[in-house]
C-alpha positions as CSV (number, residue, x, y, z in Angstrom):
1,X,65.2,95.0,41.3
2,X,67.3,97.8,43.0
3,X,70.2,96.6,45.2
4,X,68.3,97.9,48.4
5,X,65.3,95.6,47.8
6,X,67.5,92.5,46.4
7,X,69.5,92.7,50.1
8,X,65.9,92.7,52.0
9,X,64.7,90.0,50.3
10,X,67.5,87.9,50.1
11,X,67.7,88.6,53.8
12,X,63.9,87.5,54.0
13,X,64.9,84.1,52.7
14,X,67.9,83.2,54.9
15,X,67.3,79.5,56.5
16,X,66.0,79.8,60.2
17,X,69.4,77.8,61.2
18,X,71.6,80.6,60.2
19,X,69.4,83.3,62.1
20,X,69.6,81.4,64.7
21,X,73.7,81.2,64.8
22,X,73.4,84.9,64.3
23,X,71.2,85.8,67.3
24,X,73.1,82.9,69.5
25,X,76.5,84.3,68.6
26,X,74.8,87.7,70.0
27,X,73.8,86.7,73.2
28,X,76.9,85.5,73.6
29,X,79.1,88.3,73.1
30,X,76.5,90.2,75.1
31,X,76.9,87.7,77.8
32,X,80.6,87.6,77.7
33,X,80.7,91.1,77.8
34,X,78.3,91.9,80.6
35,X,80.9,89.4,82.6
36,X,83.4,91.8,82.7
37,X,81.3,94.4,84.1
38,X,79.9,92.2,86.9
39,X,83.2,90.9,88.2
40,X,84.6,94.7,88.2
41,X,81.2,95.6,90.0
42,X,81.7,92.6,92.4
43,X,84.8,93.5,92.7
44,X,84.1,97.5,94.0
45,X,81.4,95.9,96.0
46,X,83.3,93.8,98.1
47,X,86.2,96.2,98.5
48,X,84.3,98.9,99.7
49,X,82.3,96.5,102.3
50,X,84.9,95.6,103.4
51,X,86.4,98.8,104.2
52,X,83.0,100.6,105.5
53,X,84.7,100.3,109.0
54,X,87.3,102.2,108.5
55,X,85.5,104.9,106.4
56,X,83.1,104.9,109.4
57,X,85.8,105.5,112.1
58,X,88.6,107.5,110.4
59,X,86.4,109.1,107.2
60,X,88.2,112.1,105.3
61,X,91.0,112.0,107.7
62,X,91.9,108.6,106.3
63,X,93.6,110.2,103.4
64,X,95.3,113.3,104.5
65,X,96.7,111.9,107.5
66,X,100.2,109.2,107.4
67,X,100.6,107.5,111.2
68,X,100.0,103.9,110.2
69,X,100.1,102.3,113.7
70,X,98.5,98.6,114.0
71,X,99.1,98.9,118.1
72,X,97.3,102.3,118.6
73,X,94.8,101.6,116.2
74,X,95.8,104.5,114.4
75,X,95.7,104.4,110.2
76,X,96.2,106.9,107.7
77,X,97.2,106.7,104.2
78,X,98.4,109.3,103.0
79,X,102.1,108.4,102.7
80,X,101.2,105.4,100.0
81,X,98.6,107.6,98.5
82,X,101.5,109.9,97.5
83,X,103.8,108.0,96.7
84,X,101.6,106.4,94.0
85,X,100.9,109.3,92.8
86,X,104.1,110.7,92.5
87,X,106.0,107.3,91.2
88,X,103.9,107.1,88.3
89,X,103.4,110.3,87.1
90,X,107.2,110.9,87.2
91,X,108.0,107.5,85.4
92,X,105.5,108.5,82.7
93,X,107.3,112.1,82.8
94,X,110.3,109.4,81.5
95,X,108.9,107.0,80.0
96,X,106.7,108.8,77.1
97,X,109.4,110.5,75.7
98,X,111.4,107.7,75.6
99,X,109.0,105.4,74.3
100,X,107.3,107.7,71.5
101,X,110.9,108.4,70.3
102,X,111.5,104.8,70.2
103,X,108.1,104.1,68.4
104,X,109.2,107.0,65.6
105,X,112.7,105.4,65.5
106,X,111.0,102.2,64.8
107,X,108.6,103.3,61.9
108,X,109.7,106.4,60.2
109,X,112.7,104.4,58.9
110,X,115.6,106.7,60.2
111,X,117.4,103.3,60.7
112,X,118.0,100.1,58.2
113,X,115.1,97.7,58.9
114,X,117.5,95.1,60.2
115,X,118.2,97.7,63.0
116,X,114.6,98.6,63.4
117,X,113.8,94.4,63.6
118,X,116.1,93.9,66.4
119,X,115.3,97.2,68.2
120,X,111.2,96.1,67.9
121,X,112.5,92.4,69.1
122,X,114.1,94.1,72.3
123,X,111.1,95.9,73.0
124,X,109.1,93.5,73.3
125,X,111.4,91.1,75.6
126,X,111.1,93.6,77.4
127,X,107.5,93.7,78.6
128,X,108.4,89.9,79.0
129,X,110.3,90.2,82.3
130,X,109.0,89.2,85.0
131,X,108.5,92.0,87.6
132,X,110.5,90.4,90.7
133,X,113.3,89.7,88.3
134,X,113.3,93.7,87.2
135,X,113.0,94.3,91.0
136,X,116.1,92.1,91.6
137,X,117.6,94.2,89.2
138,X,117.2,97.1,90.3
139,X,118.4,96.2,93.9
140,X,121.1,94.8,92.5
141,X,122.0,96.8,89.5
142,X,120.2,100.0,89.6
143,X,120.5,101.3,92.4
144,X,124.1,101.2,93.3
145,X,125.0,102.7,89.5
146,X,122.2,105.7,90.3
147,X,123.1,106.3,93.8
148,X,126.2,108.6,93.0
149,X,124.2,110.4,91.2
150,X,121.1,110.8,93.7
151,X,124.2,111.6,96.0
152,X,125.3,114.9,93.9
153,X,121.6,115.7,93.8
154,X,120.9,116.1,97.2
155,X,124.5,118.1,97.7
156,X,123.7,120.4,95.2
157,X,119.8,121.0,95.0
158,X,119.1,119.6,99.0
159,X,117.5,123.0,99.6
160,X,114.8,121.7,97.4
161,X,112.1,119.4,99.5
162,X,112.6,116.9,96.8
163,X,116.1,116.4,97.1
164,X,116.0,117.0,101.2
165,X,117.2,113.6,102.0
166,X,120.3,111.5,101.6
167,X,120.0,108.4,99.5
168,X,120.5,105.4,101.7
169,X,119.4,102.6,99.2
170,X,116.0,101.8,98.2
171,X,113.8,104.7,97.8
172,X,111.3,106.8,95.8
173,X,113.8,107.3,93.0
174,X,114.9,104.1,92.3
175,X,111.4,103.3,91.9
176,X,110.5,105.6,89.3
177,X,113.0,104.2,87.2
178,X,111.8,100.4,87.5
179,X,108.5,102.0,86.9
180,X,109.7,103.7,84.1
181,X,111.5,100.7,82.3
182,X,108.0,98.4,83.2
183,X,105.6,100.9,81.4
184,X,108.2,102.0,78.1
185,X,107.4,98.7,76.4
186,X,103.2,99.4,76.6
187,X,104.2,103.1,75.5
188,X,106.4,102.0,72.6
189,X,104.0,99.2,71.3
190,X,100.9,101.2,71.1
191,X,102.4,104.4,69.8
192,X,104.1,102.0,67.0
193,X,100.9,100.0,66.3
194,X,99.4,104.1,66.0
195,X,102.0,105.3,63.7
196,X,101.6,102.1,61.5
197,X,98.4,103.0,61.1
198,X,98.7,106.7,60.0
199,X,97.6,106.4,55.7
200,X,100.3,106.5,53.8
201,X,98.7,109.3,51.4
202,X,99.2,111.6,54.2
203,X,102.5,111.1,54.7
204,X,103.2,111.6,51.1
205,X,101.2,114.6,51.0
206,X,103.3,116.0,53.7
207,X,106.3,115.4,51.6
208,X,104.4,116.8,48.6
209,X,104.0,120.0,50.1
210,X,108.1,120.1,50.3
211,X,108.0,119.5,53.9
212,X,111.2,117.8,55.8
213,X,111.3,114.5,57.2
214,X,111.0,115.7,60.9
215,X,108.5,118.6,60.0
216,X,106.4,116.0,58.5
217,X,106.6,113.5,61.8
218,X,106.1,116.4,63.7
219,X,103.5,118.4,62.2
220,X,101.4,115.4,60.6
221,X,102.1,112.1,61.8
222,X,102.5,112.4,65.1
223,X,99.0,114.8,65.7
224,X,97.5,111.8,63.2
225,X,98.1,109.2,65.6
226,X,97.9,111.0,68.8
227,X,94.8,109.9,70.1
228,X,96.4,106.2,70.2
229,X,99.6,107.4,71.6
230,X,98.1,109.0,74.7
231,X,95.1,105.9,75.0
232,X,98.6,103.7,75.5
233,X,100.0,106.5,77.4
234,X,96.8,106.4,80.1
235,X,96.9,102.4,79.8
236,X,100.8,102.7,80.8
237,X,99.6,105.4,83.7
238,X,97.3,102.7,85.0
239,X,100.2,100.1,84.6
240,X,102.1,102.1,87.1
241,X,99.6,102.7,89.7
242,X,99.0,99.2,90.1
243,X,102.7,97.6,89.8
244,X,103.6,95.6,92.7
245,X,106.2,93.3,93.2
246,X,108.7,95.0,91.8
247,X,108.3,99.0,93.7
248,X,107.5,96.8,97.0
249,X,111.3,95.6,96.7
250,X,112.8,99.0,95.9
251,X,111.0,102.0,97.5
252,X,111.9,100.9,100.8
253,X,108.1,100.5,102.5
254,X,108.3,103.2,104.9
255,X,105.3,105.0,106.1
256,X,107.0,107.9,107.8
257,X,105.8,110.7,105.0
258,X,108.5,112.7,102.9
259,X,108.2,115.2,100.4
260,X,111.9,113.8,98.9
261,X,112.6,111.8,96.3
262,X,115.9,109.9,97.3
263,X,114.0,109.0,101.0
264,X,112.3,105.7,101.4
265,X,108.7,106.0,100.6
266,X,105.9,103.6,100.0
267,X,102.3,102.8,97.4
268,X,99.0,101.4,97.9
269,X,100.2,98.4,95.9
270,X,103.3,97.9,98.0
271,X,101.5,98.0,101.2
272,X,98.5,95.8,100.5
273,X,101.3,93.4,99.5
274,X,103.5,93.7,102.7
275,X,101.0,93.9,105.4
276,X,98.0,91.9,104.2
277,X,99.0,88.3,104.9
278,X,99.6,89.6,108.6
279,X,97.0,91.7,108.9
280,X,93.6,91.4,111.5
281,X,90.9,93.1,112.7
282,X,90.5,97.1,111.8
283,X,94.0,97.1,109.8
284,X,92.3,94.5,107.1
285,X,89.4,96.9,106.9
286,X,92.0,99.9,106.9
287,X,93.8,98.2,104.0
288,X,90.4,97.8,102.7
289,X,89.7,101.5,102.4
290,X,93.4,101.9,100.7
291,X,92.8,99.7,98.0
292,X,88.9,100.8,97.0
293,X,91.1,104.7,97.3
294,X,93.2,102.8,94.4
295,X,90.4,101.6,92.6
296,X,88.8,105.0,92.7
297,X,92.0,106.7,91.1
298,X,92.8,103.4,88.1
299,X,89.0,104.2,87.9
300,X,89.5,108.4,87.3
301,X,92.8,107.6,85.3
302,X,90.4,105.5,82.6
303,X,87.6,107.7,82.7
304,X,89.6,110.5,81.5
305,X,91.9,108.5,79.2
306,X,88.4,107.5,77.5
307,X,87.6,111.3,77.4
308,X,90.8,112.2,76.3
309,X,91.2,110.1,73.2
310,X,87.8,110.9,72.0
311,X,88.4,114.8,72.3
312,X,91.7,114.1,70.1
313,X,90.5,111.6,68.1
314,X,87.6,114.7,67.1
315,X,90.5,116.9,66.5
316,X,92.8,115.3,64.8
């Protein structure tokens, strides 16, 4: 009896009771599964019900426009559409380099393993913190030690728009930063976990070949596990848009729009948090429309992360 034929019939004579574990346990994942997709469609429903007023009476001009004025009626989001955008693509700007060089630090053994232990520990305390403590923090902490800094920066480049304004305390750039220190520990786990998992025949391969240590990392290794790297960059990118607690007690919640960096700005996060619990009548449905407009971009950041690691994972 060929092996093909001994499978089918010992397949044949299973007992029912074990079939029927096996197509239980399947309805259940697929039931358990489809859950996730109908809270996220609930979700999207409900958000953009409840913001069909405002897209009715302020449309396009909704996001292009920043006078948010509850007494005139007046809303426009374009201030905290920007300043999401802006905080989290420059605290990725900081973050990946810093994380993926702490991932290779971690795994390529440049450093004793004690070292390497400790430094992994560290990381992940790290992701432990709680966000208002990191926001205390950088009240306290960051900001003062940075703002010398931010001060030389707007003496010596304020002819740029992005360094127009002096620093007066919380702002747009002490935000990136607690941004950046939030999302390093997601970069530096996942771009570990997708070096670990490079084969180790290709690494010695690439030392066959009598390439170096860093001509192998950077010519093998690295384009090997790429596709993970950037899936945990694009999960970090996410991260960022949707922090909270911590940006809404450092970037100073102002609506007034400002192309610099060292002014006081504001996010969609931040301002559902401040101005929800006070909020009535067309500004709940204005708030509304700002957080389906964050939903919408989370939404475009995983579409094209999913499109993104599947073009690299084909490459590489």
């Amino acid at each position: 009896m060929s092996p093909d034929t001994e499978e089918q019939y010992l397949l044949r004579r299973r007992p029912a009771s074990e079939k029927l574990v096996d197509v239980g346990f399947k309805n259940l994942a697929i039931a358990l599964a489809s859950m996730v997709a109908i809270v996220l469609f609930a979700i999207l429903v409900v958000v953009f019900w409840g913001s069909l007023d405002s897209m009715g009476r302020y449309g396009w001009k909704f996001l292009v426009t920043s006078n948010w004025n509850p007494v005139d009626d007046e809303y426009g989001a374009f201030t905290a559409i920007y300043g999401t955008i802006v905080t989290s693509l420059l605290s990725l700007a900081i973050a990946v380099p810093l994380g993926v060089g702490t991932a290779v630090f971690i795994t390529e053994n440049i450093i004793p393993r004690r070292i390497r232990d400790v430094i992994g520990v560290m990381v992940e305390l790290l992701a432990a913190i709680l966000s208002v403590v990191l926001g205390l923090w950088a009240i306290f902490v960051l900001e003062p030690f940075i703002r010398p800094f931010l001060n030389w920066l707007n003496q010596a480049f304020g002819w740029l728009p992005i360094f127009s304004s002096a620093p007066m305390g919380p702002g747009m750039a002490p935000a990136i930063l607690i941004l950046a220190v939030m999302i390093l520990p997601i970069i530096t786990a996942i771009a570990r976990d997708s070096l670990n998992q490079v084969p180790i025949k290709l690494r010695q391969a690439a030392y066959g070949v009598g390439t170096t240590r860093w001509g192998a990392i950077l010519n093998v290794i690295l384009p090997a596990a790429v596709s993970g790297i950037v899936g945990g960059v694009m999960l970090a990118l996410g991260r960022a848009m949707g922090e909270t607690m911590a940006v809404t007690m450092i970037i100073g919640n102002s609506n007034n729009f400002s192309w610099s960096l060292l002014a006081p700005g504001n996010t969609i996060a931040a301002m559902l948090a401040n101005q929800f619990g006070e909020a009535d009548g067309s500004q709940v449905s204005s708030l509304m429309y700002a957080a389906f407009v964050l939903i919408v971009l989370t939404l475009a950041v995983n579409v094209f992360a999913q499109w993104l690691v599947k073009r690299l994972s084909l490459k590489y």
